[in-house]
Every structure is written in C-alpha cells, then in structure tokens.
C-alpha positions as CSV (number, residue, x, y, z in Angstrom):
1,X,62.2,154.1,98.4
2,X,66.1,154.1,98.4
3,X,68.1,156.0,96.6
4,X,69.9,154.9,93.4
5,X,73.3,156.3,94.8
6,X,72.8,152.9,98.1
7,X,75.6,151.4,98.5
8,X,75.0,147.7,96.7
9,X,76.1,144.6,98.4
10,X,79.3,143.6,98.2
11,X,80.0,140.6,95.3
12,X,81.7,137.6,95.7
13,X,85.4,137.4,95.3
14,X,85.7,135.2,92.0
15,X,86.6,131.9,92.6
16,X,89.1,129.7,90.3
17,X,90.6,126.6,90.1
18,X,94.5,126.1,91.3
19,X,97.0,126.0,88.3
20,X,100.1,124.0,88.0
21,X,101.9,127.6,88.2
22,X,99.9,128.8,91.6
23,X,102.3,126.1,93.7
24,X,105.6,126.6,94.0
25,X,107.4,124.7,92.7
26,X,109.6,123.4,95.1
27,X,106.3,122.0,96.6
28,X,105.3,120.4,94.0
29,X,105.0,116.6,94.2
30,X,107.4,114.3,91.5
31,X,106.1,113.3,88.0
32,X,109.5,112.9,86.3
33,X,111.4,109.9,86.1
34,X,115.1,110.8,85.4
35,X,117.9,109.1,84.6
36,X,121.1,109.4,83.8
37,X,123.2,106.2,81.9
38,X,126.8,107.3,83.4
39,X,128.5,104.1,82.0
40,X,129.2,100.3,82.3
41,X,132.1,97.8,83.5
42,X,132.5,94.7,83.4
43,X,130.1,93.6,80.1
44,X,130.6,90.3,79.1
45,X,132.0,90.0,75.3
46,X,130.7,88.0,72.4
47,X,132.8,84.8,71.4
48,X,135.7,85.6,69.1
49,X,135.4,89.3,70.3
50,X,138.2,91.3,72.4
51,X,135.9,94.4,72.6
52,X,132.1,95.7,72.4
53,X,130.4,98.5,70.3
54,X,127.8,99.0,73.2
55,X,124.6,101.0,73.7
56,X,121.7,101.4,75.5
57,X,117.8,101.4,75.0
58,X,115.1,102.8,77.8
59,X,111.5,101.8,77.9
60,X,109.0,103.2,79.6
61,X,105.2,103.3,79.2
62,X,105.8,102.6,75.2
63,X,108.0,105.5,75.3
64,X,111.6,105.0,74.1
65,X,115.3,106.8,74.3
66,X,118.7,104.9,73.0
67,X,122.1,106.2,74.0
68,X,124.7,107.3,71.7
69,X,126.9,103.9,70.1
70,X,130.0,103.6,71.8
71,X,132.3,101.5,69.5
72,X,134.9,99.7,70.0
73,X,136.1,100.2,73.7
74,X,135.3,98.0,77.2
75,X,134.8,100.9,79.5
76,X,131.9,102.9,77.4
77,X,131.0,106.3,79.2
78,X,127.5,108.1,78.1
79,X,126.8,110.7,80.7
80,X,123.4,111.1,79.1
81,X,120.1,112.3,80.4
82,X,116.8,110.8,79.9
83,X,113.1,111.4,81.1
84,X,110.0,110.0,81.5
85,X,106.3,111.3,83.1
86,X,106.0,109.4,86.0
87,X,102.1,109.9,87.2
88,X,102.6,107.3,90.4
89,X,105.1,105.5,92.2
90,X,104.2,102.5,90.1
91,X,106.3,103.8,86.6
92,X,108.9,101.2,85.8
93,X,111.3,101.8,83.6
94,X,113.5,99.0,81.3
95,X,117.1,100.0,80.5
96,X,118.5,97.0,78.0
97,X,122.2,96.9,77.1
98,X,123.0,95.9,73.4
99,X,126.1,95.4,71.7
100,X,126.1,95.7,68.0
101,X,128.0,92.8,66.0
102,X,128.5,94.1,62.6
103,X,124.9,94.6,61.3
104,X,123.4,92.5,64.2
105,X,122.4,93.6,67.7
106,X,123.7,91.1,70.6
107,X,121.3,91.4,74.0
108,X,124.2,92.0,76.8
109,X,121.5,92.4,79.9
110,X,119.1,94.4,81.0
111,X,117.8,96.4,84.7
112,X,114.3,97.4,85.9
113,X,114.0,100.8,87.6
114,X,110.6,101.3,89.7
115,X,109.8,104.7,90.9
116,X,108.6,103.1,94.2
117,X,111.6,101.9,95.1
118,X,113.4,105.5,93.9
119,X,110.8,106.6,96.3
120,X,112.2,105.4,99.3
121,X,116.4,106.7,98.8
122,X,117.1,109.6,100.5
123,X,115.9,112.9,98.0
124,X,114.8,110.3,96.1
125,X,117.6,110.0,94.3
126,X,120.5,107.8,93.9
127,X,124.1,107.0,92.0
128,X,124.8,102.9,91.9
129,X,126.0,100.6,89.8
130,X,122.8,97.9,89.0
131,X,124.0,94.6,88.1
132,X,122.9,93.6,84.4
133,X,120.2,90.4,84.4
134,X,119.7,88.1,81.8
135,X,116.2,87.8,79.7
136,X,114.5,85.8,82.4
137,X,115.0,89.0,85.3
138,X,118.0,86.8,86.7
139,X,121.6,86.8,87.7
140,X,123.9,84.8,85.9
141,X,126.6,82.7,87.9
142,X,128.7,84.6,85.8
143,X,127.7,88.5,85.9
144,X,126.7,90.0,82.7
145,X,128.1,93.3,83.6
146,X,127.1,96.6,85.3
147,X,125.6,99.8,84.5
148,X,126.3,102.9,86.2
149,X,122.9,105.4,87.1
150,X,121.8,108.1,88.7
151,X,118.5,108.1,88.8
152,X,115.5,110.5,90.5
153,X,111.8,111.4,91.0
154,X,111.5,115.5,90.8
155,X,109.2,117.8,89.1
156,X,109.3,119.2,85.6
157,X,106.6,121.2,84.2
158,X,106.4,119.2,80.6
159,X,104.5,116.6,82.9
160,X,102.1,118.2,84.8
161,X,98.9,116.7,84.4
162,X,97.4,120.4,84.6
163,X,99.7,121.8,81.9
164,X,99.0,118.8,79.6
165,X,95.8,119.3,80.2
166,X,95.8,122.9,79.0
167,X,97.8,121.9,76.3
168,X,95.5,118.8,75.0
169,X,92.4,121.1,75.3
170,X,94.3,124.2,73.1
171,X,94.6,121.6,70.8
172,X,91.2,119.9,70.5
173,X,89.7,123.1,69.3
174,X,92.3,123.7,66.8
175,X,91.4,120.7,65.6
176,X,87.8,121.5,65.1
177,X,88.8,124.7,63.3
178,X,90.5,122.3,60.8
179,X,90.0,119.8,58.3
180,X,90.1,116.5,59.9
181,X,93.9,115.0,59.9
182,X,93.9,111.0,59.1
183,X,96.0,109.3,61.3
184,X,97.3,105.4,60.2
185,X,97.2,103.0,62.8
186,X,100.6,101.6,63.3
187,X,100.0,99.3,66.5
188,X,100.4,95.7,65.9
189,X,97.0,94.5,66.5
190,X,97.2,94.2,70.8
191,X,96.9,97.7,71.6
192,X,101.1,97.5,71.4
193,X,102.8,100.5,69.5
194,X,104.9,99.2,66.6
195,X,108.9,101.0,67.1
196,X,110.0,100.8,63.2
197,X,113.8,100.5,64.0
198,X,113.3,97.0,67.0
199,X,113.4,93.4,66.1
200,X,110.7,90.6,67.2
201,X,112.4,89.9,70.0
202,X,112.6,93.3,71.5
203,X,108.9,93.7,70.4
204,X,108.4,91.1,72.6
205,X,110.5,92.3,75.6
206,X,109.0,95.4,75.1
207,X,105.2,93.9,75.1
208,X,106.4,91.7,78.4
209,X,107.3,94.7,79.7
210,X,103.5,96.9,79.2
211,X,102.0,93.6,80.7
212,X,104.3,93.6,83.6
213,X,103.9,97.1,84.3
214,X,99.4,96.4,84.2
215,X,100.4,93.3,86.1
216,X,102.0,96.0,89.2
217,X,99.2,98.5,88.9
218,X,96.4,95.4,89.2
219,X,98.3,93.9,92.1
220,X,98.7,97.8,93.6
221,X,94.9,98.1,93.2
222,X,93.8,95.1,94.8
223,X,96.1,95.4,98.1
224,X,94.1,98.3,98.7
225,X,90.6,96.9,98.8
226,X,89.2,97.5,102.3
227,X,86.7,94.7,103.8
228,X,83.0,95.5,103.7
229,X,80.3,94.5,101.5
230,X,80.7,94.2,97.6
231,X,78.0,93.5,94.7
232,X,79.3,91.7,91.6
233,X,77.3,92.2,88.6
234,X,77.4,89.4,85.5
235,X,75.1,90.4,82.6
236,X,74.3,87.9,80.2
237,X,73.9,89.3,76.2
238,X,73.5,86.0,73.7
239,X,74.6,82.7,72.9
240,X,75.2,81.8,69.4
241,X,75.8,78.4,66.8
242,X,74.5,76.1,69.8
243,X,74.6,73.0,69.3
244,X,71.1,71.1,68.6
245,X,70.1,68.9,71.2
246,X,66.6,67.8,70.5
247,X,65.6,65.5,67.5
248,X,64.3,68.7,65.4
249,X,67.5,69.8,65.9
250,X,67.0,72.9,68.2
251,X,68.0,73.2,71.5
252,X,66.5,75.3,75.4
253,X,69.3,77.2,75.8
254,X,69.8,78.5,79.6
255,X,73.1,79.7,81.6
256,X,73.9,79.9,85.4
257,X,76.3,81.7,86.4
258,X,78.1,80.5,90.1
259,X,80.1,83.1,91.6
260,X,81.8,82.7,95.4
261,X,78.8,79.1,96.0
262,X,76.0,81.7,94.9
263,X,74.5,80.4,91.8
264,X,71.3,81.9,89.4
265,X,70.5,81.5,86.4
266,X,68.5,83.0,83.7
267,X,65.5,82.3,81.9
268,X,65.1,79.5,78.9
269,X,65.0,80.1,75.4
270,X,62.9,77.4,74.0
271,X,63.7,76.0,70.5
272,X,66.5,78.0,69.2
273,X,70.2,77.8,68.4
274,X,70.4,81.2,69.1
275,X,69.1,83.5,71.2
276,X,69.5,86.8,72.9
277,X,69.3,87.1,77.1
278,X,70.2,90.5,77.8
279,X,69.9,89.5,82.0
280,X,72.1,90.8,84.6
281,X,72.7,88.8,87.7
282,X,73.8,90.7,90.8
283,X,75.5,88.4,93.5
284,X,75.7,90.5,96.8
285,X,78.6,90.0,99.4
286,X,79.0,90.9,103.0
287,X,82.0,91.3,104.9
288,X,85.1,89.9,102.4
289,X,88.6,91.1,101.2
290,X,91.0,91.5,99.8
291,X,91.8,87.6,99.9
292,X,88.2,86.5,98.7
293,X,88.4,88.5,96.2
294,X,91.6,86.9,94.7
295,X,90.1,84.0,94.9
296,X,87.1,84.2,93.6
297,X,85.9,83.0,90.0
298,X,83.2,83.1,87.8
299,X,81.7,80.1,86.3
C-alpha cells in the first residue's frame, strides 16, 4: 500500500481560449474601415448660386457620420476622421456630398468605397481624389466634382469580434439582474432603421444601398460554391381560400413542385378549400455548380 506522501500525477496544464489581447496587435488581421474626408474641388453649383455651403454624409451597414457644414466657400477642407467595423472585405461604404440651399439639402454626388478593393493598395491604404457620380452610380459628361480621401483597413480594438463579444455577454446578464427595458421599434416596416434627421429620398438611397451591399455578399457566396453533389429540400405547409372547382363547390387540391426537370408532387386533399400538407420534397443532384445553381428555379 503506498504511502500518502507518493508523488501524485502531474495535472494537465489548463487550457483556454485565445483572446483578442493574446495577439499582438500588429498581427492582427483589419476590421476597421477608416476614412478620412480631406476635402473637395471642383463641385458643381446650383443655378443662381456663385458658391456652396457643402457637407458630407457616410453610410455604412445602417451606420451613419456627417461632416462638419462648410458654408459659403468653393474649396471646403474637413480633415475629419471616420470609422466603421469592417468584419470582411465585402464592407462598402457610401460617402454622399450635399449642399445646403437655405433650409433645403441639394444632392451634389456621391462615391462607393469597398474594403476589397482597399484590400488590394499597397498597406492597404490610400490618398486620391474619387470623382463624384450622379444618383444612377454614373459619370456625368460634365463632372460633378471630386472628393479628396484617404482611406484604410487596420485594426482597432472597439471592433474585435472577441471584445464585442465580451462586451455583449457582460451585458446580457446585467440585463437579467434588471427590470426589463422596453425598447420602441423605430424601423420602417423592411427591417430598414429609420435616421430622424434624412429625407425620403435619402431613406431610399440609403435602403438601395443595404440591398446592394446583400446583393455583394450573395454574389460573394455563390462564386464560391465548389461542384459536387447538392440536395434541395422544398417543404410544403398549406394552401388556403382555393378556389372551388367541383359543382359542390370544393376542390382536390395537390402541388408539384419541378426543380432543375425533377418533378414530385404531394398527396391530394379531397374535398376541401383548404388544407394542410406539411410534405417535404428532397430533389438530389450530382455533379453541378456554381452555374446550375444560378440557374436553377423552383416551380
């Protein structure tokens, strides 16, 4: 029998999870979009005008930063600093010029800076002047103007995921330990935050923009899907308010569902306008892509 005094086996070194401050953080991959509105040249005026009261607006993922009004002068000169979490390469950022006329606000042009294409400058980082388009992404015959930026990807602490993460979880049990906070709803019906101080149009730019920046991710997604075999799934719930086809004035509802020249289809419901299915379909695929995909449609 051994003694008490035996020399126990060592234990495991503990093991933990890598925090944001465990790399340094010159290592540390970008999740900052920053830029810097330096100033603009060349604006076009409004009729009857011999000068411009000008300023600019940044969007980015519904998140939004104005300038400081510069009134009254052609050559206006911000020098200010703006930034934005940039979690991929595919963060766009819209930079729209205004010029305010009296109480109203007169759209001068507008840029669209990509982190992808920030990406791919030297340091990632650049200073150049970006010619201002109109509200269809194009270049007039006669130039609206230019802005001046210096924009870069680098790393800022406020936007690691990790540290958010920390953050977001410190606060979910403070929550708990309080009384529930109500919180008003001030989207505008389409999942699109409402900005109290913007007008229907730039609502609308600002919406165009969200969907554009969907529209890039979806397009980054599906260019890269590999080829191999895929299974499509199409479940069937209910049908309602059919119309009655019989002279009793019921109906034998059934649906088929065609997917890439496969078709099934589910079971009848006899006699009823409406009816519940609940059936799911699974249509099975061997060696397609990227391009069948794209192509493909459900009926």
């Amino acid at each position: 029998m051994s003694r008490a005094s035996t020399t126990a086996a060592a234990a495991p070194p503990s093991i933990r999870l890598y925090e944001a401050e465990d790399i340094p953080e010159g290592t540390k991959p970008p999740n900052t979009l920053r830029i810097t509105v330096i100033r603009a040249r060349g604006v076009a005026m409004a009729a009857l005008r011999s000068t411009t009261s000008l300023y600019c607006k940044l969007s980015c993922a519904g998140i939004e930063h104005k300038t400081k009004l510069k009134a009254k002068t052609l050559d206006p000169l911000w020098n200010e600093t703006f930034s934005f979490r940039s979690p991929d390469f595919l963060t766009a950022c819209t930079i729209t010029v205004a010029d305010k006329v009296n109480i109203k606000k007169r759209f001068v042009g507008q840029i669209r800076i990509v982190a992808s294409d920030i990406a791919t400058e030297p340091m990632m980082r650049c200073t150049r002047l970006f010619p201002l388009l109109d509200k269809s992404w194009e270049a007039r015959e006669k130039p609206l103007g230019e802005l001046e930026l210096k924009v870069c990807l680098v790393y800022e602490r406020e936007h690691d995921a990790v540290v958010l993460h920390s953050m977001k979880a410190a606060e979910r049990s403070a929550d708990d330990s309080s009384d529930a906070i109500v919180v008003w709803d001030t989207g505008d019906g389409e999942g699109v935050a409402v900005q109290q101080d913007e007008t229907e149009e730039e609502a609308l730019l600002r919406k165009q923009e969200l969907e554009w920046q969907e529209k890039q991710r979806q397009d980054a997604i599906m260019s890269n899907v590999p080829k191999g075999d895929y299974q499509i799934q199409a479940h069937i719930i209910e049908a309602r308010d059919i119309k009655g086809e019989f002279f009793d004035g019921t109906s034998d509802p059934i649906c088929y569902v065609e997917v890439l020249d496969k078709r099934q289809k589910t079971h009848a419901k006899f006699k009823s306008l409406s009816c519940v299915f609940d059936e799911i379909m699974f249509f099975h695929f061997h060696g397609i892509g990227r391009d069948e995909l794209e192509t493909a449609t459900i009926n």
